[in-house]
C-alpha positions in Angstrom: 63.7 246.0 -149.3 61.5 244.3 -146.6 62.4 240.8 -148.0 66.1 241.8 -147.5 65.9 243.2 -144.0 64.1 239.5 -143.2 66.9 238.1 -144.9 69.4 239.9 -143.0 67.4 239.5 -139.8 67.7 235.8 -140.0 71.3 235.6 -141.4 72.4 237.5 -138.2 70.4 234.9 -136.1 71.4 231.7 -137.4 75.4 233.4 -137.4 74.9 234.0 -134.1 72.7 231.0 -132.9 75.6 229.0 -135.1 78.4 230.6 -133.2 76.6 230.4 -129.5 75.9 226.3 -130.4 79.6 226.0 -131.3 80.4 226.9 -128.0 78.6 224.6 -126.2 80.0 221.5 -126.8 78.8 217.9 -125.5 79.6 215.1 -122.8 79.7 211.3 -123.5 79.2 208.5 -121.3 81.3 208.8 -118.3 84.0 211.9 -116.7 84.9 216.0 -114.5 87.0 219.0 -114.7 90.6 218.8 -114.4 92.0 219.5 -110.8 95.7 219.7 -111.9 97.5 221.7 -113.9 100.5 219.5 -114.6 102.3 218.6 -118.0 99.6 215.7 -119.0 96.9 218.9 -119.1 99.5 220.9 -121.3 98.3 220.0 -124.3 99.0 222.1 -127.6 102.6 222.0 -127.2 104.5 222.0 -130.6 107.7 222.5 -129.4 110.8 220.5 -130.4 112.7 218.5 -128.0 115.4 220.9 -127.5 113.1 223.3 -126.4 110.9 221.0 -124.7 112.6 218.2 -123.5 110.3 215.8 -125.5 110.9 214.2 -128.4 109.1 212.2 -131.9 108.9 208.7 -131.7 107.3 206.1 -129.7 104.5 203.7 -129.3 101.6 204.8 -127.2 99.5 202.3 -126.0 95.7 203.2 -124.4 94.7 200.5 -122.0 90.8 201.1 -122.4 87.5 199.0 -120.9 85.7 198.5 -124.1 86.6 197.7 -127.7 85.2 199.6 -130.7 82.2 198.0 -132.0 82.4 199.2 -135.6 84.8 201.7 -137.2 82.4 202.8 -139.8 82.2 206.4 -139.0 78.5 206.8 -140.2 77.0 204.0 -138.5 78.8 203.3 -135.5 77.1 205.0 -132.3 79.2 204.7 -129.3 82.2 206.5 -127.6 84.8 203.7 -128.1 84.3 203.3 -131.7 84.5 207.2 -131.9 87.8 207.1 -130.2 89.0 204.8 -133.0 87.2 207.4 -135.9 88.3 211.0 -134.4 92.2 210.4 -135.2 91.7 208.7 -139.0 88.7 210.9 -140.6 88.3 214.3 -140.2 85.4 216.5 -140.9 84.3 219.9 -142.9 84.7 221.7 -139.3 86.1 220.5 -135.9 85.6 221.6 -132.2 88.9 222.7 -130.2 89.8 222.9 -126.7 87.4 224.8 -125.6 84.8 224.2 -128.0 84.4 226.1 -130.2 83.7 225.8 -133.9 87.3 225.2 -136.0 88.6 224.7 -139.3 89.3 221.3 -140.7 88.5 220.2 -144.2 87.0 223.4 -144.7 89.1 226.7 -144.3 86.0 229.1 -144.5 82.4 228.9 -144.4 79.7 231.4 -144.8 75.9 232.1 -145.4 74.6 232.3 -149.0 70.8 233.0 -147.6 69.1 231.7 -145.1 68.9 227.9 -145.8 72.4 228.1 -147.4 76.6 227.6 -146.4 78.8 227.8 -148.8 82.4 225.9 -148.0 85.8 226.3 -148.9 87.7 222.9 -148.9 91.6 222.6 -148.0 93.7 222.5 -150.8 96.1 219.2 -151.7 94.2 217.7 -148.6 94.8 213.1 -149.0 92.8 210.2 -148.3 94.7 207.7 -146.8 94.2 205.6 -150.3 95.5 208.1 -152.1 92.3 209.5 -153.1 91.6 213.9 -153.5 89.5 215.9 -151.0 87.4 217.7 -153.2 83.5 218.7 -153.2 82.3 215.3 -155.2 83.9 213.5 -152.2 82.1 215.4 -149.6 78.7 215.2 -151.7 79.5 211.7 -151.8 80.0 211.1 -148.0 76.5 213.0 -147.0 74.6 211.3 -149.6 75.5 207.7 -148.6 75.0 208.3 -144.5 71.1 209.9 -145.6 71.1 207.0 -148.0 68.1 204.7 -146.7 69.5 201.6 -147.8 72.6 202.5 -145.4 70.6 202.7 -142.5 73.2 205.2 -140.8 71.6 205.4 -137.2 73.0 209.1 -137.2 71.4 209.7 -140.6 68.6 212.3 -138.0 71.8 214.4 -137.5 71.7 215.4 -141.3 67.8 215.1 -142.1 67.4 218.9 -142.5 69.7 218.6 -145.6 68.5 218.6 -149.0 71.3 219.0 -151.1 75.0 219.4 -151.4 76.0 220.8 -154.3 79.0 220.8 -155.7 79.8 224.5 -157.2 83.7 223.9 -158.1 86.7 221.4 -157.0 87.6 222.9 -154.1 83.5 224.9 -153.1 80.8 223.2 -151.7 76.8 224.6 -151.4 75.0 222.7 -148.0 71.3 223.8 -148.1 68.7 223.2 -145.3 65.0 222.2 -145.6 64.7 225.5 -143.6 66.9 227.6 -141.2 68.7 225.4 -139.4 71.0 227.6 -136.2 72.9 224.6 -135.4 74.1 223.0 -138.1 77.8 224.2 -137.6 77.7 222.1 -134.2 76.1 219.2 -136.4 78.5 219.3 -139.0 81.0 218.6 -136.0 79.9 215.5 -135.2 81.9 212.1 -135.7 79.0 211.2 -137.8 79.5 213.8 -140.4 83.6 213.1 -141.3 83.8 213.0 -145.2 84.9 209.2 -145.9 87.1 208.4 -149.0 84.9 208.5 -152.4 87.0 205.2 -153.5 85.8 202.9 -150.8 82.4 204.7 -150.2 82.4 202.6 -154.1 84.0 199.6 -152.6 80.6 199.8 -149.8 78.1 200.2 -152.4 79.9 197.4 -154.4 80.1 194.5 -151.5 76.0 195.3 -150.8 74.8 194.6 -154.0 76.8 191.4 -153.7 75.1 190.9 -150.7 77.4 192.5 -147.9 76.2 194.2 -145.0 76.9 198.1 -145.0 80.2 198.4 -143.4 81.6 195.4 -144.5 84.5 197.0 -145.7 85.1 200.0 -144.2 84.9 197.9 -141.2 88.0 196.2 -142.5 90.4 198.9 -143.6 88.5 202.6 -142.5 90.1 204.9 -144.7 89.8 209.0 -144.0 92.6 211.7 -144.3 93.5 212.1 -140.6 96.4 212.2 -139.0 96.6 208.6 -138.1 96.0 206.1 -140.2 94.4 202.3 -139.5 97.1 199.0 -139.5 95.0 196.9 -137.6 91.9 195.1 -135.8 92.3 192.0 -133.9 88.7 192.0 -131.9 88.5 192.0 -128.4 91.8 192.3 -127.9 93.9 195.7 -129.9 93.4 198.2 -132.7 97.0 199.9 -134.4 97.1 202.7 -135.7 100.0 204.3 -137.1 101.4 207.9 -138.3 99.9 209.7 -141.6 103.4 210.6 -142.7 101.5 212.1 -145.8 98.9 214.3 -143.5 98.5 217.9 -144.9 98.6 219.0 -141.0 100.9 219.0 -138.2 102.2 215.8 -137.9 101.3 213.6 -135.2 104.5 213.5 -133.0 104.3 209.4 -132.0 104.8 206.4 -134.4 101.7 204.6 -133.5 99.2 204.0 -130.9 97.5 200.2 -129.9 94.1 200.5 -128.0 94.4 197.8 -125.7 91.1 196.2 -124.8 91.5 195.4 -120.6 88.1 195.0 -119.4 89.5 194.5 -115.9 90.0 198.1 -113.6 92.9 196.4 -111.6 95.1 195.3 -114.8 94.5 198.6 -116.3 95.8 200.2 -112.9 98.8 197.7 -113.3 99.6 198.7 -116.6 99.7 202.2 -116.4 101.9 202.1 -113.3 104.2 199.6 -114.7 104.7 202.0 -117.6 103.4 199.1 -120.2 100.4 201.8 -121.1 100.5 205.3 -120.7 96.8 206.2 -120.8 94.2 203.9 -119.2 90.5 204.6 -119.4 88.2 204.6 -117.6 89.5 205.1 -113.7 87.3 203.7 -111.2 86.5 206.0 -108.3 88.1 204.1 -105.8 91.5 204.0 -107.6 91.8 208.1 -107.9 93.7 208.6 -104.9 96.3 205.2 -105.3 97.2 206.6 -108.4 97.2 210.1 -107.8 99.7 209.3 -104.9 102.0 207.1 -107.3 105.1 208.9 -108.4 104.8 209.6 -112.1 101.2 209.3 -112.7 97.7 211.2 -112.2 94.4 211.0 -112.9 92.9 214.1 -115.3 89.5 214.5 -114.8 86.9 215.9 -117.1 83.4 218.0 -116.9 81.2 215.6 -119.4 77.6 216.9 -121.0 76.7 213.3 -121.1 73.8 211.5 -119.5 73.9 208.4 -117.3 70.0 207.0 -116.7 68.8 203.9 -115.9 66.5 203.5 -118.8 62.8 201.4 -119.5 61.9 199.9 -122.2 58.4 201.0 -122.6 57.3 198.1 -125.0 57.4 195.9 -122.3 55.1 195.3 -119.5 54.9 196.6 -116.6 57.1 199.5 -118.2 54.2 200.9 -120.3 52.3 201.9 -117.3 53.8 205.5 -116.2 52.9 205.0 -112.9 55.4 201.9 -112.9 57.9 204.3 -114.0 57.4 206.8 -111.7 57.4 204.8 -109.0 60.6 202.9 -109.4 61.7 206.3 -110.2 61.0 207.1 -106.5 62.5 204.2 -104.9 66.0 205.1 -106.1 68.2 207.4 -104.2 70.0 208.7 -107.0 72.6 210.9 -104.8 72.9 208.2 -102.5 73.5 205.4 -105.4 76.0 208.2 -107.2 77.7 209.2 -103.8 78.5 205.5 -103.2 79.7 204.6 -106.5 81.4 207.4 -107.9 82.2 208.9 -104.5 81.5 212.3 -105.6 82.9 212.5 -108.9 80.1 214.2 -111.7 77.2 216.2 -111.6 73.5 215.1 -110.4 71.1 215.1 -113.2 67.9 217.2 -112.8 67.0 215.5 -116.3 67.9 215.1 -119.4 70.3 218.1 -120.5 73.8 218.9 -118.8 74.6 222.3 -117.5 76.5 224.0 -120.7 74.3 222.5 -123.3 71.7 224.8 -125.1 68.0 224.1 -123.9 69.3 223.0 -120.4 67.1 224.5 -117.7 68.3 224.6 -114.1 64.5 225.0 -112.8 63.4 221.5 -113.7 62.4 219.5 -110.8 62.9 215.4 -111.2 60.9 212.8 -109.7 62.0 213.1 -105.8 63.2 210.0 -104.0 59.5 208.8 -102.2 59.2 205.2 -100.8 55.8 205.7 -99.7 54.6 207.7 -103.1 56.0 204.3 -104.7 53.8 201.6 -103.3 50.8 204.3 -103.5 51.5 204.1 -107.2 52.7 200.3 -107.7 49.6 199.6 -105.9 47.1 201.9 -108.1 48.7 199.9 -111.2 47.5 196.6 -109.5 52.0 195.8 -108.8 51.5 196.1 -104.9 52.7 192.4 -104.8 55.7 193.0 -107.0 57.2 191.8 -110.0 59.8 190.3 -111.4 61.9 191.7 -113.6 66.1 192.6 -115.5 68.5 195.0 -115.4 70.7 195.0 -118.3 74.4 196.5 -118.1 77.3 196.6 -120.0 81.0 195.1 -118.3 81.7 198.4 -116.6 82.4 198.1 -112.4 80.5 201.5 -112.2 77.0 200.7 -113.7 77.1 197.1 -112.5 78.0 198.7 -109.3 74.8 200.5 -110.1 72.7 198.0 -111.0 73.2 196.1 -107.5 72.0 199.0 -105.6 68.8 199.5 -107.6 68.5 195.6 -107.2 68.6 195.8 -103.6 66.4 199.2 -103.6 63.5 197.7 -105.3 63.7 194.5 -103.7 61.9 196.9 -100.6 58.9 196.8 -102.3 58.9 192.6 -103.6 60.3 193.8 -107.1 62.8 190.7 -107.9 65.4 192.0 -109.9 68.0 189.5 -112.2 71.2 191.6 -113.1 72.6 190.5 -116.8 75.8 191.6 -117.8 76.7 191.7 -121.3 79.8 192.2 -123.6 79.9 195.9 -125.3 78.9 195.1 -128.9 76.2 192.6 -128.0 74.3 195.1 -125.5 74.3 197.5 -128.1 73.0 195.3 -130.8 70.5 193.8 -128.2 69.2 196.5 -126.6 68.8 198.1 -130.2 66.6 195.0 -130.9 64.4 196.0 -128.0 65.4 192.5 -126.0 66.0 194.3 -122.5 63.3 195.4 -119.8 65.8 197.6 -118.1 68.9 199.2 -118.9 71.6 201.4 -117.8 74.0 203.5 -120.7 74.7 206.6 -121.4 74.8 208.9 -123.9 77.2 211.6 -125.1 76.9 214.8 -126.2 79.3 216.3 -129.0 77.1 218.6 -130.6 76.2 220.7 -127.6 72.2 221.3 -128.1 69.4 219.8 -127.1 67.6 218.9 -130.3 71.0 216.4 -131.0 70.7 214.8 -127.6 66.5 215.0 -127.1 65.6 214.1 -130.7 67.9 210.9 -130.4 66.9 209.3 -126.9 63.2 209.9 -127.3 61.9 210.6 -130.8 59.4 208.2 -131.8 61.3 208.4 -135.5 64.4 207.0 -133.5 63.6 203.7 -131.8 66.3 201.2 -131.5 69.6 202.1 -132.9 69.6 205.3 -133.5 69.1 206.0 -129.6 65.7 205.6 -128.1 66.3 202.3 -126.8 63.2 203.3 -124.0 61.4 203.0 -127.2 59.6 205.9 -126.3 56.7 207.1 -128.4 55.0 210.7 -127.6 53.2 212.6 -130.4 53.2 216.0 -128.4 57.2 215.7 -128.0 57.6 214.5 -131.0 55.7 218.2 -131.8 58.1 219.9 -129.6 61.3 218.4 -131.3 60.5 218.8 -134.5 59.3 222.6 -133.6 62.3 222.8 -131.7 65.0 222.5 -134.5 63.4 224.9 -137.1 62.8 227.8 -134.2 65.8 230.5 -135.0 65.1 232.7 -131.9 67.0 231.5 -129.2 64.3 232.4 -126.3 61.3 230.6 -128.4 64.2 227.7 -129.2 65.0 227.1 -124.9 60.4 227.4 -124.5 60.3 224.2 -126.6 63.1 222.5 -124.6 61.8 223.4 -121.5 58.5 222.1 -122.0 59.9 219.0 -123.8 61.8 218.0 -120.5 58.5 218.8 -118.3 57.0 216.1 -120.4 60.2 213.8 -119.9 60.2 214.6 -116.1 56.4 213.9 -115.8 56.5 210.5 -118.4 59.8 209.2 -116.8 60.9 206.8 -119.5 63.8 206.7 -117.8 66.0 207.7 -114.6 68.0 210.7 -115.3 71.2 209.7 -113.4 74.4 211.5 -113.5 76.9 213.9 -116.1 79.5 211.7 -115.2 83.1 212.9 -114.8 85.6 211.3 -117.0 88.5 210.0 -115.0 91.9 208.9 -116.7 95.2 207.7 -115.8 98.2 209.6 -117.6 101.7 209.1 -117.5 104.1 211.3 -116.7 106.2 209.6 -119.5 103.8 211.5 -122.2 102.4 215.4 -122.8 100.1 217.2 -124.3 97.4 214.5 -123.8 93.8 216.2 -123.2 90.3 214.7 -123.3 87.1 216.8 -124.3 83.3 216.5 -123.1 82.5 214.0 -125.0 85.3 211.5 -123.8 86.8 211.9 -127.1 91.1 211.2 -126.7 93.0 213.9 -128.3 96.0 212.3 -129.3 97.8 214.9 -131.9 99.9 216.5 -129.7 100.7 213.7 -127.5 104.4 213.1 -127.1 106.9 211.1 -125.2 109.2 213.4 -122.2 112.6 212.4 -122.1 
């Protein structure tokens, strides 16, 4: 009897821990709550046109700043390329509107003990190929992103898994290395979408021929959402069109093009010329133009995410904390955020955004200090300066960012050279650990702090999977690690709270800004919405007659 009342003890926790997570969902690199309540925000709507006045049919074109850098679902790591995934592959579970923990591929889900979930898969649910949902295909899909040889950089996500087995066609047995509360909220990431068994084949065939992982899936990604891929010119578009064969609601438009427009202004041009009817991101400064222009407004979105300015600590000076903490000081981060997003987001008091489990509003960052600074640039023998980079990406915003801390730390003879690179190559650079520093940010989905934590600053992670500060702490490590196997939701938030102390104090990077996610709609189009992770939700989008 006592080994059942432990039992039960912990089933109720992780249930409960599970369901708490679920609602906690995660931000992404750049947007804030909406302001108006107008038809772009009314999203859900399945109405027909009679009784709507919208109707099926249509092209929607996105007019968006960055193009996906791969459309591999399990080893892609950024925001576009997730925009791309989230409307052709679909997971075992799914977030909605207001995050919380959905069915998808999986109608029902419940504890066998305390390391075990036992799913119930959709019935007569397609790959785009043709190809059945069934349990083989989703033992299939999380045995090739925890495959080594892979080298999925969201393979951490999954780690407490040891093995999916396959009970019948249609049930599925997920066991954990030990009780795991958040794996619901993991299982929701774009990461963990089940991926058709036939090309999963096709992968594993091209790399022993010598292919790079991706290589075709990269070509033709194939899932059983409710779009499906036509095609990828680089740099410029990606198509997709309808799933007429979804098992789902139908999407209501004929196909969507992500247009790649790097530049703010043609964006602007495009969306008020009616030749896009989504453009993303909004600068600041071009909120109130178009919220002033007849048949258009800007939604804006609470994110989880993080903006920082980021060092890599394999570098010199950057491996001296007292370097770090001292250009920590010099920066003004309301100031720099106040000027550049005029007000739009939330100040970061470190790493975690209000909403997601393990944030603590008590923690105290690194205080602007010009004087504290040279104290400490002069104790680590820097009192002459340095010279130095700032990477960025080709987004106004952070290279509007990057000027300021140039001219900041130019105060104390620290010469600063801004490089600005295309999307895909400062990924795969700053992976590399080529850059001295960096500005990015990072989103959220999963709503908890061992996701976010464990990715920017586990030692295990360096690189592409996230900690591109190449940070390397044992006793955080210790923390993390601790973190993810503690049930108990008060001994769970003591870890995280001492793990951000250690991040405040060892200031690998600057913790910036949850930014707000600002985009243009149309008035031509409904049922548009966009969640905290900057993830479009295009289902229910349809054209207004």
């Amino acid at each position: 009897m006592k080994k059942n009342h432990k039992f039960s003890l912990l089933l109720v926790l992780t249930i409960i821990m599970s369901l708490f997570l679920a609602a906690c969902a995660g931000g992404s690199d750049t947007k804030d709550e909406g302001k108006k309540d107008d038809a772009t925000k009314d999203e859900g709507k399945t109405e027909d046109a009679s009784s709507d006045g919208a109707s099926d049919g249509g092209d929607l074109v996105i007019a968006t700043l960055s193009d996906a850098a791969l459309l591999d679902p399990q080893r892609s790591t950024d925001v576009p390329s997730a925009n791309i995934q989230t409307n052709l592959f679909e997971g075992l579970v799914t977030k909605d509107k207001d995050s919380n923990i959905v069915e998808s591929l999986a109608v029902s889900w419940e504890p066998v003990d305390e390391t075990t979930w036992e799913f119930k898969l959709r019935e007569g649910v397609k790959f785009h190929d043709g190809e059945d949902l069934n349990a083989e295909a989703v033992k299939k899909s999380f045995a090739r992103i925890q495959d080594p040889d892979v080298a999925a950089p969201r393979a951490f996500i999954f780690e407490m898994i040891t093995d999916v087995t396959v009970i019948d066609d249609l049930t599925v047995q997920i066991k954990t290395e030990y009780p795991f509360a958040p794996l619901l909220a993991h299982l929701s990431h774009p990461a963990g979408v089940i991926v058709s068994p036939k090309q999963i084949d096709l992968e594993y065939e091209a790399m022993k021929n010598g292919e790079e992982p991706s290589s075709v899936m990269n070509e033709n990604p194939i899932g059983t959402g409710f779009f499906k891929f036509e095609s990828w010119v680089p740099g410029t578009e990606i198509v997709l069109v309808k799933n007429e064969d979804y098992w789902g609601d139908k999407v209501h438009v004929d196909k969507v093009t992500f247009k790649v427009i790097p530049e703010g202004g043609t964006r602007v041009a495009e969306l008020k010329t009616g030749n896009a009817q989504i453009i993303e991101p909004v600068q600041p400064n071009e909120v109130a133009d178009l919220n002033s222009t007849d048949n258009v407004t800007v939604d804006e979105k609470v994110s989880s995410s993080l903006n920082y300015l980021g060092f890599n600590m394999d570098k010199k000076p950057f491996d001296d904390v007292r370097v770090r903490q001292a250009i920590t000081m010099l920066v003004n981060v309301d100031e720099v955020l106040e000027g550049v997003y005029e007000g739009f987001g939330i100040t970061a008091n470190g790493p975690l955004a209000p909403g997601v489990f393990g944030y603590n509003s008590s923690s105290k960052p690194i205080g602007y200090d010009v004087e504290k600074a040279k104290e400490l640039l002069k104790e680590a023998g820097l009192e002459d300066g340095f010279k130095t980079t700032i990477w960025t990406n080709d987004n106004q915003q952070r290279m509007d960012i990057a000027v300021i801390l140039q001219q900041a730390l130019a105060e104390v003879n620290i010469e600063v050279d801004i490089q600005v690179l295309e999307w895909g190559a400062y990924l795969a650079n700053t992976a590399e650990g080529e850059h001295e520093m960096f500005i990015l940010g990072l989103s959220n989905p999963v709503g908890d702090a061992d996701y976010f934590l464990t990715q920017l600053f586990h030692s295990d992670n360096k690189g592409v999977s996230g900690n591109r500060s190449f940070y390397d702490n044992p006793e955080l490590d210790k923390l993390l690690e601790d973190g993810r196997k503690e049930i108990d939701e008060t001994a769970r938030q003591d870890f995280y709270d001492k793990a951000q102390e250690i991040l405040i104090e060892d200031a690998p990077m600057i913790f910036m800004q949850h930014q707000a996610y600002l985009t243009g709609v149309s008035g031509d189009i409904e049922g548009y919405w966009i969640d905290t992770s900057g993830y479009y939700k295009l289902q229910d989008v349809k054209f207004v007659k």
